[in-house]
C-alpha positions in Angstrom: 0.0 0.0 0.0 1.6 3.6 -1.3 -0.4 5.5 0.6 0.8 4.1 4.0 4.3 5.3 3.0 3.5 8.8 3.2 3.2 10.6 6.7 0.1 13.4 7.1 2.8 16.2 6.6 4.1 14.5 3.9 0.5 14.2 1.9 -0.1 17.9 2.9 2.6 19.3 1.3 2.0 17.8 -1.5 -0.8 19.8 -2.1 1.7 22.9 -2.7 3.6 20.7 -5.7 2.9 23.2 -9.0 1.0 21.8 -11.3 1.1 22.4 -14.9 -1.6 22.6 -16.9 -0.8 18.7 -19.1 -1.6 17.6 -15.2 -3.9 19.7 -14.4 -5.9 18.2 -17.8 -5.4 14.8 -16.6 -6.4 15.4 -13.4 -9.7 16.7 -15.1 -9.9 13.8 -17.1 -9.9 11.6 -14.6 -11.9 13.3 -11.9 -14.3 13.0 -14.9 -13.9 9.4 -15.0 -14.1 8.9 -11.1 -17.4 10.6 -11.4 -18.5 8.3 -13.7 -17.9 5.4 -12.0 -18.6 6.5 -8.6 -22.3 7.6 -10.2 -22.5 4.7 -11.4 -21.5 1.8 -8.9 -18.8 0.7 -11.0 -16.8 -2.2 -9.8 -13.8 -0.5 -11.1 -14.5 2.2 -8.3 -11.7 0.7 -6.2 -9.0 0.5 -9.6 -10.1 4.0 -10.1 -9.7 5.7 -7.2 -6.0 4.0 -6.3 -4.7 5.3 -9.9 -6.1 8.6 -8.7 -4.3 8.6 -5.7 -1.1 7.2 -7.5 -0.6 9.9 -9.9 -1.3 12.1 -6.8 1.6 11.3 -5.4 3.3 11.3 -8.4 2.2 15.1 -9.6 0.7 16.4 -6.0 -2.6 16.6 -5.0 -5.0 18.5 -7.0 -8.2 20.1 -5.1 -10.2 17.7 -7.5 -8.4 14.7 -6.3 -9.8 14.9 -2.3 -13.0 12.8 -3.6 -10.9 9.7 -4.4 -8.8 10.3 -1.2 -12.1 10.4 0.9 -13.3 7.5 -0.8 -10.6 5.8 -0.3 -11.3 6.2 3.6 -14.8 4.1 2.9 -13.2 1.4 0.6 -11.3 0.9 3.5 -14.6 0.0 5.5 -16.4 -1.9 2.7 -13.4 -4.2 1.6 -11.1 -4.2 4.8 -13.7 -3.3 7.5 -10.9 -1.5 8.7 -12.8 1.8 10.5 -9.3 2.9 12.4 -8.1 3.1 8.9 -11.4 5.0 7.5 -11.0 6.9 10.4 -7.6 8.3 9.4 -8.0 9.0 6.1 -11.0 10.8 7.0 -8.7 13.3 8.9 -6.2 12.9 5.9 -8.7 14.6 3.6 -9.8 17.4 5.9 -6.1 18.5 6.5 -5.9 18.7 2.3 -9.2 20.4 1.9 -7.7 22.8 4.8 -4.8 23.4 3.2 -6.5 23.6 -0.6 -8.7 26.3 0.8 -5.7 28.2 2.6 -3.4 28.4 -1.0 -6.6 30.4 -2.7 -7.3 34.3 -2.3 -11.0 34.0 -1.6 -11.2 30.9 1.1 -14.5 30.0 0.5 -14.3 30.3 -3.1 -15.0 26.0 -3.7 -17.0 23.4 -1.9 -15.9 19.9 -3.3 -17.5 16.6 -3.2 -15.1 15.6 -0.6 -16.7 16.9 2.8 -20.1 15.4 1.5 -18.5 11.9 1.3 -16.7 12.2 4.5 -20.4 13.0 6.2 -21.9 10.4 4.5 -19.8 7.5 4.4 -17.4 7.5 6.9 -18.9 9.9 9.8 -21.8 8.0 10.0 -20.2 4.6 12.0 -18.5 7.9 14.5 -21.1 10.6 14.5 -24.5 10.4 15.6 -27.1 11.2 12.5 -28.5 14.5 14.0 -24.3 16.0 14.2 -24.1 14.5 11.0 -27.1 16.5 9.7 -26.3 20.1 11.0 -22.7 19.6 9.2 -24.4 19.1 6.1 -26.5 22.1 6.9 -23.2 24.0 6.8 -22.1 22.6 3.5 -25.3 23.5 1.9 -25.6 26.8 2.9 -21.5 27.5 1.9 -22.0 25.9 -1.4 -25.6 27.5 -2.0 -23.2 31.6 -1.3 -20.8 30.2 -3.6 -23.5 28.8 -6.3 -22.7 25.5 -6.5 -25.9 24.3 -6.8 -26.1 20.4 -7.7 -23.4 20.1 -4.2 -25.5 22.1 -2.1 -28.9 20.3 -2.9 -27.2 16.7 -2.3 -26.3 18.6 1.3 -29.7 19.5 1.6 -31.7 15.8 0.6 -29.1 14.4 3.0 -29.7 16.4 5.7 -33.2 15.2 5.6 -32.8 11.8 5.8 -30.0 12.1 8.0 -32.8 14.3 10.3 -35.7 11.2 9.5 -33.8 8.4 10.4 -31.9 10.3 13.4 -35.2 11.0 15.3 -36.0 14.6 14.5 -39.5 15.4 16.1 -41.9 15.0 12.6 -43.9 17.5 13.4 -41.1 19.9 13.1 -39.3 17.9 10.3 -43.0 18.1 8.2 -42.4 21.7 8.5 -38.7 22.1 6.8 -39.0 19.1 4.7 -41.8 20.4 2.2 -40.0 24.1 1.5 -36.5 21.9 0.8 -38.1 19.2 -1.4 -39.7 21.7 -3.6 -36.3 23.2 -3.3 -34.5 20.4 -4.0 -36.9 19.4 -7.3 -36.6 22.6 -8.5 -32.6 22.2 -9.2 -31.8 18.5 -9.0 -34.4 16.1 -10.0 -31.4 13.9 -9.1 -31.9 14.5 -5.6 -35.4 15.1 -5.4 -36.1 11.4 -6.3 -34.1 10.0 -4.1 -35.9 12.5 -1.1 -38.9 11.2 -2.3 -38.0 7.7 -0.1 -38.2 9.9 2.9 -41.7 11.2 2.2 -43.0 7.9 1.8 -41.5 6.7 5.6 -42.8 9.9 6.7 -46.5 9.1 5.6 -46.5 5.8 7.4 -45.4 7.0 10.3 -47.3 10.3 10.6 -50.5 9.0 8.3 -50.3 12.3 7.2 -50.1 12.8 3.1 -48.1 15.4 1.1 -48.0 15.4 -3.2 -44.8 15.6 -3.7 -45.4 13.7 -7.2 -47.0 16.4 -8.8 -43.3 18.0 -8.8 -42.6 15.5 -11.3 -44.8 15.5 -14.2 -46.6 12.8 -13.7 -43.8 10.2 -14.0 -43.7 9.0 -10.6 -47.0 8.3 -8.7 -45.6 5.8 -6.4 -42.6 3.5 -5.1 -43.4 1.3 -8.0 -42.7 4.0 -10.4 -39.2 5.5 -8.8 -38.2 1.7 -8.8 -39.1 1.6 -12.7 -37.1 4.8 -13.3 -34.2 3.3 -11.2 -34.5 0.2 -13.0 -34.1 1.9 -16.7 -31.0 4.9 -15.8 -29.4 2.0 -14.2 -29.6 3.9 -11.0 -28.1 1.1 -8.7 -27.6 3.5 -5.4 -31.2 4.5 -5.7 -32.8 1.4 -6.4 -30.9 0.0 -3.5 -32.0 2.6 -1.1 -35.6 2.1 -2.0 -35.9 -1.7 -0.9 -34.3 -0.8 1.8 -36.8 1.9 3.0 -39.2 -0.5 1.6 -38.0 -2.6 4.5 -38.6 -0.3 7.1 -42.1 1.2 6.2 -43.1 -2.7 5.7 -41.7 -3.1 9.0 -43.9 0.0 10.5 -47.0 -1.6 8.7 -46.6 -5.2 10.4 -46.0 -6.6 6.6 -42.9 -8.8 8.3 -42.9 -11.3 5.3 -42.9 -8.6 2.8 -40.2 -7.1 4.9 -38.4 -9.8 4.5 -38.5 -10.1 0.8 -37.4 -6.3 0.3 -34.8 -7.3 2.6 -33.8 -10.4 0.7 -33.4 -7.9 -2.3 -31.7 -5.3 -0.5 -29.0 -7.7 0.9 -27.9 -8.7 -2.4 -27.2 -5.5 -3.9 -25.0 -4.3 -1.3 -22.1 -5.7 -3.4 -22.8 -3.3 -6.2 -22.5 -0.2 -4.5 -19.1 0.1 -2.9 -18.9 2.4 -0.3 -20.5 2.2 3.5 -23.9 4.1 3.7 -26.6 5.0 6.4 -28.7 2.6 4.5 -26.8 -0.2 5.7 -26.9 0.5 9.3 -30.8 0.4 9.0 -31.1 -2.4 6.8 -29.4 -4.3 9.8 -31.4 -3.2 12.2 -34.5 -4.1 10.4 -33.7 -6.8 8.7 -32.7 -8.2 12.2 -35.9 -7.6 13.6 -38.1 -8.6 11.6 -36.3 -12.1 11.2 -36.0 -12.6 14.7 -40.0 -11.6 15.1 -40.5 -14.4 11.9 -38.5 -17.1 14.1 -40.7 -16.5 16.5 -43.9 -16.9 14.5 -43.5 -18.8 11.6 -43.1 -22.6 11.3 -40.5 -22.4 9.0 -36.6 -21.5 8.4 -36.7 -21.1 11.8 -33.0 -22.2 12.1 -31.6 -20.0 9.0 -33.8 -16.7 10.7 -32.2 -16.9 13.6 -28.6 -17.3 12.3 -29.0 -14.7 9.8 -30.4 -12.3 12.2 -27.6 -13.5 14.9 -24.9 -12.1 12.0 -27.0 -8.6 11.7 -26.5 -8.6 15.5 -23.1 -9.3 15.3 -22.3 -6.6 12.8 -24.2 -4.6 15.4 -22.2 -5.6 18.2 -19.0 -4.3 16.5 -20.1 -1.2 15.3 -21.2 -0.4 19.0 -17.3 -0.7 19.8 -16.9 2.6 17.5 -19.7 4.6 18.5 -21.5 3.9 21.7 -24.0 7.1 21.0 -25.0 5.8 17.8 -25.1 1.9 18.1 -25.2 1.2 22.1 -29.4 1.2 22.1 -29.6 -0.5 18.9 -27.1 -3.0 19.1 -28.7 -4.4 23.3 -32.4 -3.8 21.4 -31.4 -6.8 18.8 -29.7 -8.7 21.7 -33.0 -8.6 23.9 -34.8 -9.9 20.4 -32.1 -12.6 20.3 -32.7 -13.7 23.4 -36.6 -13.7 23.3 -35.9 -16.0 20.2 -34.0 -18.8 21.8 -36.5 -18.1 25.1 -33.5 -16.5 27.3 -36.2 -14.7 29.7 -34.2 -13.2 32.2 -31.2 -12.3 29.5 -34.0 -10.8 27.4 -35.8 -8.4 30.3 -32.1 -7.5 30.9 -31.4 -6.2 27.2 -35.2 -4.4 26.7 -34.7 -2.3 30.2 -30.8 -1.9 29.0 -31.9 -0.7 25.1 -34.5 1.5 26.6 -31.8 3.1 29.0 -29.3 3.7 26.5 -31.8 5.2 24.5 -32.4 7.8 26.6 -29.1 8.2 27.4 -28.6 9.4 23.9 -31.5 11.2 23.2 -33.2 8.8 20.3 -36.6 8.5 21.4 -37.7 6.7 18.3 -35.6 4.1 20.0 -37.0 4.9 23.0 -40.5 4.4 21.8 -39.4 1.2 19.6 -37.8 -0.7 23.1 -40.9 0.0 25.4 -43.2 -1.5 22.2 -41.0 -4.3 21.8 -40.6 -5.0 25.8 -44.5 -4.7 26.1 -44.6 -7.5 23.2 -42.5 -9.5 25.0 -44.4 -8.7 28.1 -48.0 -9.3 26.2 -46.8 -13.1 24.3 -46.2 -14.2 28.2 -49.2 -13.1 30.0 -47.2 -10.6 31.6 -49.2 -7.6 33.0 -46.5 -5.2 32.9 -46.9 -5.2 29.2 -49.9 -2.9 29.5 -47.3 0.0 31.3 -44.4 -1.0 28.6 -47.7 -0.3 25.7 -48.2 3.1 27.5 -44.7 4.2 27.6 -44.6 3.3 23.9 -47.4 5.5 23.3 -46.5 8.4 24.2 -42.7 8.3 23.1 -44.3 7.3 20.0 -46.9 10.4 20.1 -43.8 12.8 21.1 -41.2 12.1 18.1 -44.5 13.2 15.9 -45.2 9.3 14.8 -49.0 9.7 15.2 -50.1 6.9 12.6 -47.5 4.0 14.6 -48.8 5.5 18.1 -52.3 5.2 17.1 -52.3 2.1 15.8 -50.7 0.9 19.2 -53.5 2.6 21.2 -56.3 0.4 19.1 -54.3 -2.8 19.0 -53.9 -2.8 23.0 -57.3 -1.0 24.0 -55.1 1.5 25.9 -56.7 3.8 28.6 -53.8 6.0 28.9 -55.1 9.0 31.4 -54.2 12.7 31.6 -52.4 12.2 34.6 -50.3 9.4 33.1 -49.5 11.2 29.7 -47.9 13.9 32.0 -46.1 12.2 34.1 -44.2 10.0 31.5 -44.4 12.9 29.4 -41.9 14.6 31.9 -39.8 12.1 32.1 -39.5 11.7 28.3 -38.7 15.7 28.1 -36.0 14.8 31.2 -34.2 11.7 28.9 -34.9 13.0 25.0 -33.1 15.3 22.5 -34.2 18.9 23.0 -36.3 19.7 20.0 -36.3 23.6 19.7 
C-alpha cells in the first residue's frame, strides 16, 4: 500500500507541488472518470480511485483529487472493515481540503465533493445522525453563497434523511421538509427522487399525506414508479435505497414477510455499491428484527432466521465498539430480540430495560418508543401484565417524536386507557431523557 508510506505532513505538502496545466488536464480527465464510476457503482470504483491517488503522489494533489482520497477512507470499510483506517484517512482529507482552501485568495471560493463523502460514508459509524445533519446544513448553505448548486442540494436531501432516520421530532421535520423538497426538485431532480423515499416513511409514520409527485410530471405516482425509473438509468444507489426503505415502512406496517422479501433484495445489492452508507446501518437493524420476530412466528426456516439475524446482530455488536452514541441502544435492542428468540427470559428483560436506557441516554426516542413497544410484546406473548405499562410508555414516546399513525395504531391494537395524569407524568420524564427539540 503507497499510501501508507506517506506521513500526514508529507501528503499535505503535496498539495503545494505546481501543477502544470498537461496535469492539471489529466487530473480533469480523470476526476471525470471517477465521477463516472462513482455515479454509477462501478466495480472498477476501487481500480479508479487507487490510480487517482497514484498519480497524486506522483504530480501532488490536486483540489479535484480529495473525492478519491475520501473515498478511499470508505473502501477501507467496505473491503477491509478497517474503521481505524477510514477513520484516518477521513482526517487525511480534511487536512488537504484545509490546506487547498488556505493556498486560494477567496477561502471559500470551492465546496468539493469531498466533505459530503466524509459525512456520508465514513462519519456516520462515529457521529450520531443528528451532528451529521447540522454539518451538512453547513455545507449546503457555503455551497448554495458560492453557487454550487447540484453540491449544495445533495447537502440539503441528505440532511433530511439524515434528520428522518436520526429522530428529529416529525412535526417539526413536516415543517422544513416540504420548503426543501420543492427546493431540492426545482434544481436536481437527481436528488429530489431519491428525497422522495423519505416522504414515503414519513407518511406511514405520521398518516399524514403530502403530493410531492405532482413536482414530477406525472412520472412517478408511487414507489413502483421510482423503482421503474431506477430500474431503466441503471440507477443502482437509488434502487438500492428504496428496498431498503421499503423494508422499514413494511416493518412500521406489520407486513414482516414482505419485509423480509425487500430485505432479501436489499442484501444482495450491497455488493454493487461500494462504499458504506446509512442505509446499511438500517437495513441491519431491520432486517434483524423482523427475522428474529418471523423465528418467533413462523413454522418455517426457523433455524436459517435466527442465524441470519444473529450475524445482523453481530455486525451490530462491532459497530457499538466505535460509537456507543449511535449503536449502544440498537445493538442491546437486537440482543434482547435474540434472546426472546432462543426463550432466554431473564437475559431478554435485561437487554429491553438496558436498550431503553441507553436510548435515553442518547436522546433517540424513536428508539425509546421502539424498546418500550418491543418489551411490552414480550411482556403481552407471556401473560405478563406489565406489558400494558411498557404499551403506554410506547405511546406516548411514539406520540412525542410526531409518529402519530404508529402511536395510534398501538393505542387500538392494546385497547389502551392512557389518562391525563399518566400522559404527564411519562411525558416529563420523556422531556427529562430525549433530544431537546427547539
Amino acid at each position: 500500500n503507497i499510501a501508507s508510506n506517506f506521513s500526514m505532513d508529507q501528503l499535505v505538502n503535496l498539495c503545494e507541488k505546481a501543477i502544470d496545466d498537461s496535469v492539471h488536464y489529466a487530473f480533469k480527465i480523470i476526476d471525470a472518470f471517477y465521477s463516472s464510476c462513482y455515479v454509477s457503482s462501478s466495480p472498477f470504483l476501487p481500480l479508479v480511485v487507487c490510480a487517482v491517488m497514484q498519480f497524486s503522489f506522483q504530480h501532488g494533489i490536486s483540489h479535484t483529487a480529495t473525492g478519491p482520497f475520501a473515498t478511499f477512507g470508505a473502501l477501507k470499510i467496505f473491503i477491509a472493515q478497517d474503521y481505524d483506517s477510514a477513520r484516518k484517512w477521513s482526517t487525511v482529507v480534511r487536512a488537504l481540503e484545509q490546506k487547498h482552501e488556505s493556498m486560494v485568495k477567496n477561502k471559500l471560493n470551492m465546496v468539493t465533493h469531498a466533505y459530503l463523502f466524509l459525512h456520508v460514508s465514513i462519519d456516520i459509524w462515529f457521529q450520531p445522525p443528528m451532528e451529521i445533519a447540522k454539518n451538512l446544513e453547513m455545507h449546503h448553505r457555503k455551497a448554495m453563497r458560492l453557487g454550487q448548486v447540484h453540491i449544495a442540494m445533495c447537502a440539503l436531501g441528505m440532511s433530511c434523511r439524515y434528520k428522518l432516520l436520526g429522530g428529529e421530532n416529525l412535526s417539526l421535520f413536516t415543517l422544513s421538509y416540504n420548503d426543501h423538497f420543492r427546493l431540492v426538485a426545482k434544481h436536481s431532480g437527481f436528488v429530489a427522487r431519491h428525497m422522495l423515499l423519505d416522504s414515503f416513511l414519513l407518511q406511514e409514520l405520521t398518516g399524514k399525506s403530502r403530493d410531492y409527485f405532482s413536482l414530477f410530471d406525472g412520472s412517478i405516482c408511487s414507489m413502483n414508479d421510482l423503482q421503474d425509473e431506477a430500474k431503466e438509468t441503471k440507477d443502482l444507489a437509488l434502487l438500492q435505497c428504496s428496498y431498503v426503505f421499503n423494508v422499514i415502512i413494511e416493518y412500521w406496517k406489520g407486513n414482516f414477510l414482505n419485509a423480509e422479501e425487500h430485505s432479501q433484495i436489499a442484501s444482495t445489492m450491497f455488493p454493487a455499491c461500494k462504499e458504506p452508507t446509512i442505509y446499511l446501518i438500517y437495513h441491519t437493524l431491520f432486517r434483524a428484527l423482523v427475522l428474529f420476530k418471523l423465528h418467533r412466528t413462523s413454522e418455517d426456516n426457523h433455524n436459517e432466521r435466527l442465524k441470519s439475524g444473529k450475524e445482523m446482530l453481530d455486525a451490530m455488536e462491532a459497530w457499538a465498539q466505535f460509537s456507543v452514541d449511535v449503536f449502544e441502544s440498537k445493538w442491546k435492542l437486537l440482543n434482547a430480540e435474540y434472546y426472546a428468540s432462543v426463550k432466554d427470559f431473564d437475559q431478554a428483560v435485561h437487554m429491553y430495560k438496558s436498550s431503553i436506557k441507553a436510548a435515553q441516554d442518547h436522546g433517540n426516542i424513536h428508539e425509546l418508543a421502539l424498546g418500550h413497544e418491543l418489551m411490552g410484546n414480550y411482556y403481552f406473548d407471556h401473560g405478563l401484565p406489565d406489558s400494558t405499562e411498557c404499551f403506554k410508555k410506547a405511546y406516548i414516546y411514539y406520540s412525542q417524536w410526531g409518529a402519530t399513525a404508529i402511536a395510534d395504531k398501538l393505542l387500538h391494537k392494546h385497547d389502551l386507557e392512557v389518562e391525563s395524569s399518566a400522559d404527564q407524568g411519562v411525558h416529563l420524564q420523556a422531556q427529562k431523557h430525549s433530544r431537546e427539540w427547539d
